[in-house]
C-alpha positions in Angstrom: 0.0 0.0 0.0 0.8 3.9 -1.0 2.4 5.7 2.3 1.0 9.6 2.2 3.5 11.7 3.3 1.2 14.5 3.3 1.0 16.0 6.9 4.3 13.6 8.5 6.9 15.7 10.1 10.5 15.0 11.6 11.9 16.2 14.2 15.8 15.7 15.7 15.9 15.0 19.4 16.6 18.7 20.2 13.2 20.0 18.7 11.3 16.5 20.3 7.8 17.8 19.6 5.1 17.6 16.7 4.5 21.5 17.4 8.5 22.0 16.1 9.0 19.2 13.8 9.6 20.1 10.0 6.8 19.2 7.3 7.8 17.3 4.1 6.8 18.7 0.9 3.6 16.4 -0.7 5.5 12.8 -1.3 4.2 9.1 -1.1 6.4 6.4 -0.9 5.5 2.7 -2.1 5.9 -0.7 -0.8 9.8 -1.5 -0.8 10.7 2.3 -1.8 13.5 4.0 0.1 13.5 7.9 0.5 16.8 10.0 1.8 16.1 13.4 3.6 18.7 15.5 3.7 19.0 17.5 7.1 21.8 20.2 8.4 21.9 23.3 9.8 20.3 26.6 7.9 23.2 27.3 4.7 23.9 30.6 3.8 24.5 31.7 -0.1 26.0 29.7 -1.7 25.0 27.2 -0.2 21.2 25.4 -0.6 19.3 25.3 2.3 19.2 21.7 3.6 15.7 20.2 2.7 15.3 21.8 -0.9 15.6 20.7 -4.2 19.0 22.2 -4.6 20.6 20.6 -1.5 19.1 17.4 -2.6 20.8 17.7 -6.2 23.9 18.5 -4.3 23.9 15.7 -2.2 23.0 13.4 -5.3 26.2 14.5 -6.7 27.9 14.4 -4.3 27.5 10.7 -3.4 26.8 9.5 -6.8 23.6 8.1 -6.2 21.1 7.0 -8.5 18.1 9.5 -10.2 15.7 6.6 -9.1 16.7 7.4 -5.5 14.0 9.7 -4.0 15.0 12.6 -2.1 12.4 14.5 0.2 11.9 17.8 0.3 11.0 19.6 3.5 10.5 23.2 4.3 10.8 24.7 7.8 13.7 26.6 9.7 16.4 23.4 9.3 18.1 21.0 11.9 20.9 19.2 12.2 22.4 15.8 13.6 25.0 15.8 16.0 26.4 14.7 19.4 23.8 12.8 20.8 21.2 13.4 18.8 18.6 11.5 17.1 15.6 11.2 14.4 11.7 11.5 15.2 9.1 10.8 12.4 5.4 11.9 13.3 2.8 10.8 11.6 -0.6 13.0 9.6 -2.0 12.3 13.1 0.3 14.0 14.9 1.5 11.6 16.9 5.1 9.4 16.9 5.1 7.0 14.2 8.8 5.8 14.7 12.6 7.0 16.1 16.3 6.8 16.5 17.7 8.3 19.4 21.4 7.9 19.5 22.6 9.4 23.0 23.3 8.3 26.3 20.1 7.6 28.2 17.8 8.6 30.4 16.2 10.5 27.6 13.3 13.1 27.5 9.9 12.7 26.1 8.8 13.5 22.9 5.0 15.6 22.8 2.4 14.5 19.9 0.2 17.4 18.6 -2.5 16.5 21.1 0.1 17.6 23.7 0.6 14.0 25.1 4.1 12.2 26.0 5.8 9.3 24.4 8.7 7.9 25.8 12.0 7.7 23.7 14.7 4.5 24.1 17.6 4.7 22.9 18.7 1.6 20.4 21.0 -1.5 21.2 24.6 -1.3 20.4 25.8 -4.1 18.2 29.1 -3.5 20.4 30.8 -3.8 23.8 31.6 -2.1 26.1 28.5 0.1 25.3 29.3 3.7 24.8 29.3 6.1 28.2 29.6 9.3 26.4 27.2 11.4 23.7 28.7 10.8 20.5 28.2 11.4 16.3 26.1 8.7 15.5 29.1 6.8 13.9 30.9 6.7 17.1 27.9 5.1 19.2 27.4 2.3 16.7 31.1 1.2 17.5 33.1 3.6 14.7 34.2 7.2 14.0 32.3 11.0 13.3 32.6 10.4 9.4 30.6 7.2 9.5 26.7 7.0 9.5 24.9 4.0 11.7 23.1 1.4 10.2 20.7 -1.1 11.1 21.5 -4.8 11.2 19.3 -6.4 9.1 19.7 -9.4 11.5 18.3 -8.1 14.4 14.6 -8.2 15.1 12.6 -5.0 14.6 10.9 -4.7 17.8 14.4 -4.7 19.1 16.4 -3.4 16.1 20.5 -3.9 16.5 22.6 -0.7 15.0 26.0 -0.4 14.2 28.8 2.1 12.2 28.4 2.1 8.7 31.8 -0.2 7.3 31.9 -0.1 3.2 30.5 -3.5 1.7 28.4 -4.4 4.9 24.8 -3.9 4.6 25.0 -2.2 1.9 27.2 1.2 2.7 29.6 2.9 0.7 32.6 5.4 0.9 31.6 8.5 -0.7 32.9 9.5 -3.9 34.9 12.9 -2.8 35.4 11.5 1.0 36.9 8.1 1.6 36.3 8.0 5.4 33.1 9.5 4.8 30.7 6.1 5.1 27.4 5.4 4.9 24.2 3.7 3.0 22.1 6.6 1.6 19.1 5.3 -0.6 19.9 1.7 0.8 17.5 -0.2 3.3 18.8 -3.5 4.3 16.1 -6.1 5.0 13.8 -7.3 6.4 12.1 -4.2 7.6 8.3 -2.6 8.7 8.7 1.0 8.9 12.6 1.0 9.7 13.7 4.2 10.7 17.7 4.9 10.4 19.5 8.0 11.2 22.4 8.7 9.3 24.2 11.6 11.0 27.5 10.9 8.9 25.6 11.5 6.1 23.5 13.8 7.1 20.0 11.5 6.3 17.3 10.2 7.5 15.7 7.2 5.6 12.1 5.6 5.6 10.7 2.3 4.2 7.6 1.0 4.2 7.0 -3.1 5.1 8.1 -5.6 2.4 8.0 -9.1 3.3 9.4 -10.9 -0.1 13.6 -10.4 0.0 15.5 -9.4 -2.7 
């Protein structure tokens, strides 16, 4: 079935509320299909401001990804993904559909539109000793700040398993202009139901909706 994008927002962990979250521009996304948002801080000429059709070219080029990769636009004041940080997806309802949180916990709430609470966990490290300290999102899945986090596609998804992006595994890639640079933009490994992955080395966030057949 078609997912509506119309009236879903994201949020990072800083903003944590439906009331600040950022709307995508009018999008669908169909069974199996993988979209990459962009997300960074508000650019200033030259630079395109992250979540428009500009930045997304830009980071097309950039990593040499495929036109048949859809890339979300967004409008609203622009966020980033850093130290400790994380990725919440609300849905037309206004309410928390799905999220990464990649910090140190205990964590604070995040607040639907109807002004209730919904509590936030932070995911399992595919590593030990766990991490004690915020980090990039590279760094708490086990690696460095240039490399994104992925999901393992082994690990259940009501208790999803993340680790650094390392090229050839699960999909992820060095970028084109940036060796250490690592990550899987426009790839979802599966099995999956809505998986949501925050690629802060990147700079992505990426949604998928369920497919049960592999590839």
């Amino acid at each position: 079935m078609t997912l509506d994008l119309t009236g879903w927002r994201w949020a990072d962990y800083d903003a944590r509320n439906w009331a600040s979250a950022w709307s995508f521009d009018a999008a669908s996304l169909n069974p199996g299909e993988v979209a990459v948002v962009g997300v960074g801080n508000n650019s200033s000429p030259p630079n395109p401001l992250f979540g428009s059709a500009a930045a997304n070219t830009a980071f097309r080029t950039s990593w040499g990804l495929s036109p048949s990769v859809k890339m979300l636009t967004w409008t609203g004041g622009g966020a980033g993904l850093g130290s400790g940080d994380g990725v919440i997806l609300f849905n037309n309802a206004g309410n928390v559909a799905s999220s990464l949180i990649y910090r140190i916990a205990p964590l604070a709430s995040a607040t639907n539109q109807d002004l209730s609470t919904v509590a936030l966990s932070t995911f399992t490290k595919s590593f030990n000793p766990q991490p004690t300290t915020n980090g990039h999102a590279g760094v708490m899945g086990g690696g460095t700040g240039t490399e994104s986090l992925v999901w393992d596609p082994e690990s259940l998804v009501g208790s999803p398993t993340y680790r650094n992006a390392v090229t050839n595994q699960w999909g992820a890639f060095a970028n084109p202009n940036s060796a250490v640079t690592i990550g899987s933009p426009g790839v979802v490994p599966e099995p999956s139901t809505y998986a949501l992955l925050a690629l802060a080395g990147a700079g992505l966030a990426a949604y998928r909706p369920r497919r049960r057949a592999r590839r």
